[in-house]
N, C-alpha and C positions, 0 to 999 in steps of 0.2 A: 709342522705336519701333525696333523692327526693319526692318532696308531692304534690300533686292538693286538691284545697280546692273543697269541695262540700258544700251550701248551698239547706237544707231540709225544707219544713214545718212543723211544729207539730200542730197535736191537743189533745184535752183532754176536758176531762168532767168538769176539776179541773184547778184551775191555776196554771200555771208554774213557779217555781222561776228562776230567773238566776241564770247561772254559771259566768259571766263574772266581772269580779271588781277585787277587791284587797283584799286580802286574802282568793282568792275560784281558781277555775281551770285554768291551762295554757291555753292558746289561741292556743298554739303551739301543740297539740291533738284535742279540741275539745271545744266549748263552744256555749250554750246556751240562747240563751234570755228571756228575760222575754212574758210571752205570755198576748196576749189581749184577754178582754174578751169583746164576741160577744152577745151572752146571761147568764141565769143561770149558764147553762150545757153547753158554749161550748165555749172553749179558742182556740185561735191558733198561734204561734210562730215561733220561727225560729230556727235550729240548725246546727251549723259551722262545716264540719269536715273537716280534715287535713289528708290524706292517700296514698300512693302510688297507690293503684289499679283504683279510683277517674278520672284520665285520659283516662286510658283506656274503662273504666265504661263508660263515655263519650263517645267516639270513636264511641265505641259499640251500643252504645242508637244514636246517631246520624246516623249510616250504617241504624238498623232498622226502623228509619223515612224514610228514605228514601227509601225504599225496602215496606213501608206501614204495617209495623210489629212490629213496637212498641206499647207496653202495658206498660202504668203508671201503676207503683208500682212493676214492676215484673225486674227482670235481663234481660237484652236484651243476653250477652255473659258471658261463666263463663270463657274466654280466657282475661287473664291478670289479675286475681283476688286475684294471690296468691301477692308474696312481696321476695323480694330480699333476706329480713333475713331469709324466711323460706330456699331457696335455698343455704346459707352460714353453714347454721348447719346444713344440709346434706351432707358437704364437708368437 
């Protein structure tokens, strides 16, 4: 399978543990860092994803900058979102 990583922020009220190390999640789906805290109440982190659709997500969110129509946190296109294995098992 083909993948593009995506690099997210996190935040939370709470701190975050990692996922990453030796004896916790593959890197090869998805992994975690540990988040910093800023105040009390307010950590913020990082998380790694690994997906097919990530590229195109991309694509997408770059056309809408430039057209003046992108909006953080929302989909810019839901064209190319599905995944290759969904299209296999309908075959």
């Amino acid at each position: 399978m083909d993948a593009t990583g995506k690099i997210s922020m996190t935040r939370s009220e709470t701190p975050i543990e990692s996922t990453i190390g030796k004896k916790k999640s593959s890197l090869l789906n998805w992994g975690m860092a540990q988040s910093v805290k800023i105040t009390d109440n307010l950590h913020f982190g990082a998380t790694l994803w690994w997906n097919e659709f990530h590229f195109s997500q991309f694509g997408f969110d770059l056309i809408a900058m430039m057209q003046g129509a992108y909006e953080v946190g929302r989909l810019s296109s839901f064209h190319g979102m599905g995944s290759s294995q969904w299209e296999q098992k309908q075959t």
